[in-house]
Structure formats: structure tokens, C-alpha cells
C-alpha positions in Angstrom: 19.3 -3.4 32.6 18.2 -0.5 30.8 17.2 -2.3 27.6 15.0 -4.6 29.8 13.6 -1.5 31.3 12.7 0.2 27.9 11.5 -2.8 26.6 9.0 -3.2 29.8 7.8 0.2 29.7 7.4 0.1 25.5 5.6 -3.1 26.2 3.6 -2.1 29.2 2.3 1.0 26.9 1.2 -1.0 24.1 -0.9 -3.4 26.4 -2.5 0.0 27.2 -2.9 1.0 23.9 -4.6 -1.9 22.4 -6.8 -1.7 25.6 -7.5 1.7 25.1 -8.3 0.8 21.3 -10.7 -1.6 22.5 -12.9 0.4 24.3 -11.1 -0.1 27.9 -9.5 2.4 30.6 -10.7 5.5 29.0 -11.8 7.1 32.1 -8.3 8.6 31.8 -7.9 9.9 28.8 -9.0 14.0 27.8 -11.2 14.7 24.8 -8.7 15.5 22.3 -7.1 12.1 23.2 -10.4 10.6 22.3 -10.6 12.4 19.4 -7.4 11.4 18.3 -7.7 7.9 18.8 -11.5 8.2 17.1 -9.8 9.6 13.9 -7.2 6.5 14.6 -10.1 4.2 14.6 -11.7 5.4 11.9 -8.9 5.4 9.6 -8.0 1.8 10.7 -11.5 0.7 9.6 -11.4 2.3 6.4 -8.3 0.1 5.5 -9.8 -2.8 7.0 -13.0 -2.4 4.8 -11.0 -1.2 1.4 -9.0 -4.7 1.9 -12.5 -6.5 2.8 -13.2 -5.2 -0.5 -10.5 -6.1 -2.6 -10.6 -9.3 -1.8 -14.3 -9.5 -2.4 -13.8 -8.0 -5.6 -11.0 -10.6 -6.0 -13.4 -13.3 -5.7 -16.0 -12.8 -7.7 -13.7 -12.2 -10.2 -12.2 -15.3 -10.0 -15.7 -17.0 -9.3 -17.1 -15.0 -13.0 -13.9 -16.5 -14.5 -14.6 -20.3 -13.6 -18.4 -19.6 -14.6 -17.1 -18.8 -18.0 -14.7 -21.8 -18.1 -17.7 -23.8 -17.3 -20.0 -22.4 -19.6 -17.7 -22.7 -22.6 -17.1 -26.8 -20.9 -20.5 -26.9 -21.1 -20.9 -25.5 -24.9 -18.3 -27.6 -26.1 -20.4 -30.6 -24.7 -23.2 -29.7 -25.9 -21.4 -29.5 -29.1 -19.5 -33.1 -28.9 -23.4 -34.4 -27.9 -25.0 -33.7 -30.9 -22.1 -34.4 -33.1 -22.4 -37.8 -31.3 -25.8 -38.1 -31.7 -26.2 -37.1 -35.4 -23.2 -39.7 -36.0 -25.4 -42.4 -33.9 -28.8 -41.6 -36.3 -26.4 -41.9 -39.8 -25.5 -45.2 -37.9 -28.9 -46.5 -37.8 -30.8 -45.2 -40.6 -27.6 -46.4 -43.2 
């Protein structure tokens, strides 16, 4: 019965929490709470927009990697094409 009770009240206090972190049922809280739960906020964001980052950074680099793949495709067709072609004109003009 006690569990159950610890687990309600923990549970009860992080509804509170998360609405507190989203703006609601401030009215309550004192300045330094605020404060703390600003600096909370802020460091929260700062993760959230280093990881945003990383996996930007992520992407292009694995976007810059398949643009090279498909420029050196692209070269080595270019290659094989005129390599056809000047076999094709020996063809004809022999």
C-alpha cells in the first residue's frame, strides 16, 4: 500500500512537472522557481538544438558523400561514352 502510494504521489508530481515545463500552473510557483526551471529550459534546448545539429551535420555529410559517388558514376560514363564512341567511328571509317 505504500508502494502504490509513492508511486501515485511520484507520478502525480511529474504530471505537474511536465505541466509546469509547458507553460501551465505557474501561478504557484516563486521567482527563483521560475528561474530555476528557465535555466532548466534553456539547458534542455541547448541539447535539443546541438542534436538538431548533429544530425544535420550528419546529413549533409552523407548527402556530399553520394554527390561524389555520383559525380565519379558520372565521370566514369562519360569516360566508357567516348571510349564507345571513338570505337564506333574506327568502326565506320575502316
Amino acid at each position: 500500500m505504500f508502494d502504490e502510494a509513492l508511486i501515485l504521489k511520484n507520478t502525480s508530481a511529474a504530471v505537474d512537472n511536465c505541466r509546469q515545463m509547458m507553460g501551465e500552473e505557474l501561478s504557484g510557483l516563486s521567482v527563483k522557481e521560475l528561474q530555476t526551471m528557465e535555466t532548466q529550459l534553456e539547458m534542455n534546448l541547448r541539447g535539443i538544438r546541438m542534436k538538431k545539429d548533429q544530425m544535420l551535420m550528419d546529413e549533409i555529410q552523407e548527402l556530399s558523400q553520394k554527390g561524389n559517388l555520383l559525380h565519379q558514376e558520372n565521370v566514369e560514363l562519360v569516360n566508357l561514352t567516348r571510349q564507345e564512341n571513338m570505337e564506333l567511328c574506327k568502326k565506320v571509317f575502316i
